[in-house]
C-alpha positions in Angstrom: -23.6 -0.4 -23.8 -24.0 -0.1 -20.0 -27.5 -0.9 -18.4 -29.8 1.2 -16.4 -28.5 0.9 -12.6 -31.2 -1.9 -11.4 -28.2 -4.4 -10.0 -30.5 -5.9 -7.4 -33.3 -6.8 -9.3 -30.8 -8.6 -12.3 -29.1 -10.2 -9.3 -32.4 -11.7 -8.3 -33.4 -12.9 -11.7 -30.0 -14.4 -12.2 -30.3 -16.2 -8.9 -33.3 -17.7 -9.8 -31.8 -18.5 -13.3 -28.9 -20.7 -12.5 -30.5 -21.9 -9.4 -28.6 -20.2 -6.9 -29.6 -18.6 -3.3 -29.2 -15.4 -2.9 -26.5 -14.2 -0.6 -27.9 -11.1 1.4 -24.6 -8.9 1.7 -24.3 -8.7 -1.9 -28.4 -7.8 -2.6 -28.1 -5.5 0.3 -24.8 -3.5 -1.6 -26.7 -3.8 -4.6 -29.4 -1.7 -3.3 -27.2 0.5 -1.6 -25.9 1.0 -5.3 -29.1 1.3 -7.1 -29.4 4.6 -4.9 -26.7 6.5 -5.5 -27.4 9.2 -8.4 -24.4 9.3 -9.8 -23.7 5.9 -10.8 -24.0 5.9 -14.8 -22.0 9.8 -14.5 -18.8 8.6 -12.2 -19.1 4.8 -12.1 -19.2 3.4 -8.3 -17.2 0.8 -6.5 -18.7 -2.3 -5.3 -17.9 -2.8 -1.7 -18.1 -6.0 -0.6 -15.2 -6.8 1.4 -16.2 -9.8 4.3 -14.5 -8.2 7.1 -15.0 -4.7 9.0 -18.9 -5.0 9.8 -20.8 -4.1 13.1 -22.7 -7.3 12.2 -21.4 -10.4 10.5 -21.8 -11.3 7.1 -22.0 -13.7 4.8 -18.9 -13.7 2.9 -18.8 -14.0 -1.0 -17.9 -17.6 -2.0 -17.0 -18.7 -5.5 -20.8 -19.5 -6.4 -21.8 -15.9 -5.1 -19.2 -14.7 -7.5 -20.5 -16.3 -10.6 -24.0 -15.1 -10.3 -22.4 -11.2 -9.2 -20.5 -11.2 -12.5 -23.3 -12.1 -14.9 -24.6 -9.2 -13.3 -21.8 -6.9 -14.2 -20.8 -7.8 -17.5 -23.1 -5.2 -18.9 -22.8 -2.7 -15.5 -20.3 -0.8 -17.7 -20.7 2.4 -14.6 -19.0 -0.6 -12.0 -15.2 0.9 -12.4 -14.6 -0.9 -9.3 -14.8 -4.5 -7.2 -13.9 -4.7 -3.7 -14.1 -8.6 -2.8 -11.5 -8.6 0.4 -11.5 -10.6 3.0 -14.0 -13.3 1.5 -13.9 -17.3 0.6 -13.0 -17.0 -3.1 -10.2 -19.7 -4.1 -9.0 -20.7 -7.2 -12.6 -21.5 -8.4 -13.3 -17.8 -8.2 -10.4 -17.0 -9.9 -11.1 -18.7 -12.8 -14.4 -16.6 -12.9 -12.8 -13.5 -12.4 -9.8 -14.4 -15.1 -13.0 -15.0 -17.8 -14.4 -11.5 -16.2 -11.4 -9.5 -16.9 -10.7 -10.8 -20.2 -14.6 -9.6 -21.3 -14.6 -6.7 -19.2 -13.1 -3.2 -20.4 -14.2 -0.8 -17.8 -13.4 -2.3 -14.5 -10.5 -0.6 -13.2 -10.2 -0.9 -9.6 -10.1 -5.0 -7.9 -9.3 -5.8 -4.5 -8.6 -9.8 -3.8 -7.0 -9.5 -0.7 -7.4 -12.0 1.8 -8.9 -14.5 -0.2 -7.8 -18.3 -0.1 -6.4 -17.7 -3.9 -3.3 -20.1 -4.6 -0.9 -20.4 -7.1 -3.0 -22.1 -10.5 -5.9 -18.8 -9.3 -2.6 -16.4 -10.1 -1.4 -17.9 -13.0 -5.6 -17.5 -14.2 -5.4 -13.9 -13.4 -2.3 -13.1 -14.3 -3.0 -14.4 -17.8 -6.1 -12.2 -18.2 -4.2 -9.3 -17.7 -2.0 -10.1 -20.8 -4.9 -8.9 -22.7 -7.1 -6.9 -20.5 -6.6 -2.9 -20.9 -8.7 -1.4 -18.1 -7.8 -2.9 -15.1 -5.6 -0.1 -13.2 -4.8 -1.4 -9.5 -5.3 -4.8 -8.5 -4.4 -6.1 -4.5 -4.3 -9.6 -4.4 -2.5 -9.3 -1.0 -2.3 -12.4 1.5 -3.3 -15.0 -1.0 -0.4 -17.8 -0.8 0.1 -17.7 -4.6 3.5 -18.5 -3.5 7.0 -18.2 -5.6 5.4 -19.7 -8.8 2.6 -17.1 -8.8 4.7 -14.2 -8.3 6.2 -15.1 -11.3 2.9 -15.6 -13.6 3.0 -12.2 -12.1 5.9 -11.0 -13.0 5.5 -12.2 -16.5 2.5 -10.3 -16.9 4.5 -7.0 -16.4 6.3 -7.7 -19.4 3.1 -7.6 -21.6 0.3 -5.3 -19.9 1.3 -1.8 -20.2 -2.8 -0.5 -18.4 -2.0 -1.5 -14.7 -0.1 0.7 -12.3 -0.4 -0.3 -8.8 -0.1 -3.8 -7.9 0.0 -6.1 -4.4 2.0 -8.4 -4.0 2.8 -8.1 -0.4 2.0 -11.2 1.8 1.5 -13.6 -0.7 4.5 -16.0 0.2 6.3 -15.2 -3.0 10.3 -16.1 -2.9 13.7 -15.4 -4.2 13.1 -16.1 -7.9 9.8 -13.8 -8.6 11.3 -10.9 -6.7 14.2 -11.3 -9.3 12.0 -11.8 -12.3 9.8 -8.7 -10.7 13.2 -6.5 -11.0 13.8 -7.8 -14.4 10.4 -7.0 -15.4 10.6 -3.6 -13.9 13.4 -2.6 -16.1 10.7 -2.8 -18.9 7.4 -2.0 -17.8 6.8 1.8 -17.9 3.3 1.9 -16.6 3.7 0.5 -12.9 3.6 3.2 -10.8 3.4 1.8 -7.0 4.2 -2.3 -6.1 3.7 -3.8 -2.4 6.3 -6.8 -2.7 6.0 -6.6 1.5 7.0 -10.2 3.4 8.5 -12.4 1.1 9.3 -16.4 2.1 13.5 -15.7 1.5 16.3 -18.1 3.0 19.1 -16.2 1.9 21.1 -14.0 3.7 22.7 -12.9 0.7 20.4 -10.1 0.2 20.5 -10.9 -3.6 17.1 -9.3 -4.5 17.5 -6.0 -2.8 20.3 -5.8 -5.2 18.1 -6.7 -8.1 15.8 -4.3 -7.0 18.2 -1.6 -6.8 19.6 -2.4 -10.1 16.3 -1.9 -11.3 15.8 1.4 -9.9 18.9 3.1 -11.6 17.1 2.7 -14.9 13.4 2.5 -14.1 11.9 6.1 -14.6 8.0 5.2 -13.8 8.0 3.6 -10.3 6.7 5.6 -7.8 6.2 3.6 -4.5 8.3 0.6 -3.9 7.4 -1.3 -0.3 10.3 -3.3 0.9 9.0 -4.5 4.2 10.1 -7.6 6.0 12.7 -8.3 3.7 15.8 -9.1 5.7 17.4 -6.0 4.6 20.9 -5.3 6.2 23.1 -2.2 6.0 24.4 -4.2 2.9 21.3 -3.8 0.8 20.0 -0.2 2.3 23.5 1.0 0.6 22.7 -0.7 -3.1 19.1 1.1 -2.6 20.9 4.5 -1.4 23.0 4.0 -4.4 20.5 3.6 -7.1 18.1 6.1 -5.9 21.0 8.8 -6.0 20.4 8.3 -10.1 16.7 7.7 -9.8 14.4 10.7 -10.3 10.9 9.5 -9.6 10.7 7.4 -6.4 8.4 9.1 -4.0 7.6 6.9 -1.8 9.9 3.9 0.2 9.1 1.8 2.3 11.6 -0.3 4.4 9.7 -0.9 7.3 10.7 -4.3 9.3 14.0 -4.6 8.4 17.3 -4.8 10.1 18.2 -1.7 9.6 20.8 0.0 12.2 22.7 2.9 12.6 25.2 2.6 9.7 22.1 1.9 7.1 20.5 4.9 8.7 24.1 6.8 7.7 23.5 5.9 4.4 19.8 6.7 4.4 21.2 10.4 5.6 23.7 10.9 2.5 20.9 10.0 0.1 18.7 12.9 1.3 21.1 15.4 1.1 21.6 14.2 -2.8 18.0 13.1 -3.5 15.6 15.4 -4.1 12.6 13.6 -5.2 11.9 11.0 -2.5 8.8 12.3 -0.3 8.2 9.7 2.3 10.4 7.2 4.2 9.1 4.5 6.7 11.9 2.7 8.5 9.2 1.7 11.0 10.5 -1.3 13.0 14.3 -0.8 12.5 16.9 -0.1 14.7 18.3 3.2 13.9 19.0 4.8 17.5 19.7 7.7 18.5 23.2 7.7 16.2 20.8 7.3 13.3 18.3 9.9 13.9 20.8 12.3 13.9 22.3 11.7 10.8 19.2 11.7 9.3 18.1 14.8 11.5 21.3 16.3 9.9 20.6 15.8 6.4 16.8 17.0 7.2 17.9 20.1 8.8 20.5 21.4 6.2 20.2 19.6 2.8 16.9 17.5 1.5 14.1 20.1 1.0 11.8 17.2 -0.4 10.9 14.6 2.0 7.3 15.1 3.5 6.9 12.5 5.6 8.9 10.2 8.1 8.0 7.5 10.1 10.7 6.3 13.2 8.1 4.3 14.9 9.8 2.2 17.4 13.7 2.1 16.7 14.8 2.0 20.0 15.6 5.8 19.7 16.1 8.1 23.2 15.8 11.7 24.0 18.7 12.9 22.0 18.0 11.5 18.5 14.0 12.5 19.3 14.3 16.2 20.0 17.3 16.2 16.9 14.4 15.2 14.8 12.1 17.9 16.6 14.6 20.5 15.7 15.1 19.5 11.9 11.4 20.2 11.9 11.8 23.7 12.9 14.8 24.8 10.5 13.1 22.8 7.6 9.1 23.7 7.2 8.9 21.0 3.7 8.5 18.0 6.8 4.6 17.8 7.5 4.5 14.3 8.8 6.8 12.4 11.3 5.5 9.3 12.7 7.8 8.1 16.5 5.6 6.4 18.8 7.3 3.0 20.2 10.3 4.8 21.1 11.9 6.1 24.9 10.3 8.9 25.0 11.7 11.0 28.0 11.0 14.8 29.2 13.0 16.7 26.5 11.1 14.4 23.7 7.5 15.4 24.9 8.6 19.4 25.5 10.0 19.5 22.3 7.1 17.6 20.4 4.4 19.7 22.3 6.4 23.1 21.1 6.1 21.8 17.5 2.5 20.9 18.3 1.6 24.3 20.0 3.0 26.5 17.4 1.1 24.9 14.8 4.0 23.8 13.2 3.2 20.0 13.7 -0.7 19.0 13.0 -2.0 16.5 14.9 -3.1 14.1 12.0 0.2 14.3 11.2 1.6 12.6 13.8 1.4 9.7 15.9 1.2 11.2 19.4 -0.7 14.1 21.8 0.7 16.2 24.5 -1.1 16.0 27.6 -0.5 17.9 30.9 -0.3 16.3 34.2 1.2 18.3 37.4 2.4 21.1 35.2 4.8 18.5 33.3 3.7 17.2 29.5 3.6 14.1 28.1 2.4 12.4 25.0 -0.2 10.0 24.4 -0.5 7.7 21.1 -2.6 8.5 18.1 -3.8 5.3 15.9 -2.2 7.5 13.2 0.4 5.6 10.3 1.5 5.6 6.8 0.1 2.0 6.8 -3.0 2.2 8.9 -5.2 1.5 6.2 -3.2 -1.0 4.2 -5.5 -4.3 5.4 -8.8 -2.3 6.8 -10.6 -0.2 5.2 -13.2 2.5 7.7 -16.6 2.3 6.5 -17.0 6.0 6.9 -15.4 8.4 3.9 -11.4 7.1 3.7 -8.8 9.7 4.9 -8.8 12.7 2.9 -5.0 13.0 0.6 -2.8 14.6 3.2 -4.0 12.9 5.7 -1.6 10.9 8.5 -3.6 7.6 7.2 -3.5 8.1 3.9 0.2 8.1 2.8 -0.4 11.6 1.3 -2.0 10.0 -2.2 1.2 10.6 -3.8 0.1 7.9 -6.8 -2.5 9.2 -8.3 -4.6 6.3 -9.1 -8.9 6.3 -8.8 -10.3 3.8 -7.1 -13.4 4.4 -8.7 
């Protein structure tokens, strides 16, 4: 039975119960909270991530934490925690673990950027053999390591609730990407995993190829991240080969690879065969101009399903630039393309300012502006990106779905 919303005043007399200060930041959200009418109708997220303020504050530690969650454990309307960017370790974790295992509403928790290590993982990772409310869960850049990843990875096997999980910058290694896969090939609830920036020493690309045996029988994954991974033309081909049998990928990202022309060949055969993938970041490659226009070619004759494309700075020139331009004009499904960081010459900024002009390209769908100097046009960058808001939240209203910030909200998972 949830409580009346009075958070602050049971976070005051729970300080003074277990003889603990109160920490400011969290009274001052829990006032904020205590405002807002619809609380007990649609729940409310907690934000109290440490980073992102005009003024400094004073970030949740492990003793703040214990106090906050004898708060909540009858706040049945708090659907979600947002504890970013704070000094929680393994300590906290514990707490947490004990929260989630008592807890059946919470369904939105953000860890990232904590200094939560591999025994914090295992914690929470075991609470989630049980728990059944707990939807998406970030636990991005804590160093659980290998180990961790694999508590992880365990966990997938059991819980059948969560459906978007972080993993990405958490130092995790060869052996929990491969248990991940494995995992993957029976969990049919995950819907979106970050597995961005592992620790590999291989060359052998081993796990892209247990990732893509994976996807030629998973049928519930919708946004795989595959950033900083190594990736050759080797493993984009496994991927391009799998995903030619899978049927609900929407969203890849192979951002920071070492992806070159002959991956982007392969890239270009898969959308004229796939016709379910909706965005594609190669972002940080090496495609050229050779492979923008194979993917320009299958954009502009065969794939009628892809949305959004980001070619941010792959040493691409005029020619493969204005190829993408033109796919845009024969095919009207593309609504984003993302291409800043590349040579941008005359024919690039005439042909982006046509698309622009005509209304045929949106600006906060792109990552650049025309501008006019001496009767000749150039473009300018936008702070506009599928990933902008992957480590900061804006502490105005996020991006609405659609938006170039938001990666079109194509998993539709409530963070409140």
């Amino acid at each position: 039975m949830s409580v009346l919303p009075d958070l602050h005043l049971h976070y005051v007399q729970a300080c003074q119960n277990l003889s603990q200060p109160e920490n400011p930041f969290i009274a001052r959200v829990l006032q904020e909270a205590d405002k807002n009418d619809e609380i007990i109708t649609k729940g409310i997220t907690l934000k109290l991530a440490g980073n992102n303020h005009l003024v400094p504050v004073p970030r949740v530690t492990d003793d703040d934490l214990g106090v906050l969650v004898s708060v909540l454990g009858q706040a049945a309307f708090v659907t979600g925690l947002d504890l970013a960017y704070n000094l929680l370790t393994d300590a906290g974790a514990k707490t947490i673990a004990t929260f989630l295992q008592e807890n059946s509403t919470l369904r939105y928790l953000n860890l990232m950027f904590n200094d939560i290590g591999t025994s914090g993982a295992e914690l929470i990772a075991g609470a989630l053999h049980s728990n059944q409310s707990l939807v998406h869960l970030r636990m991005t850049g804590n160093k659980i390591g290998n180990q961790g990843g694999i508590f992880f990875a365990s966990m997938l096997k059991i819980n059948s609730t969560l459906e978007k999980l972080d993993l990405g910058d958490c130092d995790v290694g060869l052996q929990c990407l491969v248990a991940t896969a494995i995992a993957l090939t029976q969990n049919k609830s995950l819907k979106a995993i970050n597995l961005n920036r592992p620790l590999l020493s291989s060359q052998q690309e081993e796990t892209t190829v247990h990732i893509a045996r994976m996807l030629r029988t998973n049928s519930s994954l919708v946004e795989l991240h595959l950033g900083k991974h190594g990736m050759k033309n080797f493993g984009v081909e496994r991927l391009c080969e799998a995903l030619c049998k899978n049927s609900s990928l929407r969203y890849l990202d192979l951002s920071c690879n070492n992806i070159i022309s002959d991956g982007a060949k392969f890239l270009g055969e898969l959308l004229k065969r796939n016709q379910t993938l909706r965005i594609l970041d190669l972002n940080a490659n090496r495609i050229e101009d050779v492979g923008a226009i194979y993917l320009s070619g299958a954009l502009a004759t065969q794939n009628r399903s892809l949305q959004a494309l980001s070619v941010v700075s792959n040493n691409i020139t005029g020619e493969g630039l204005v190829a993408l331009a033109q796919a845009m004009q024969s095919n009207i499904n593309i609504s984003h393309i993302y291409m800043w960081g590349n040579k941008l010459d005359r024919s690039t900024c005439v042909a982006f300012w046509e698309l622009i002009e005509m209304g045929r390209l949106r600006l906060d769908c792109t990552d650049v502006v025309p501008y006019e100097v001496d009767g000749q046009v150039f473009l300018a960058e936008l702070s506009h990106g599928l990933g902008k808001h992957r480590y900061w939240a804006p502490r105005c209203a996020a991006a609405a779905p659609g938006a170039a910030n938001a990666s079109l909200d194509i998993v539709a998972v409530s963070e409140y």
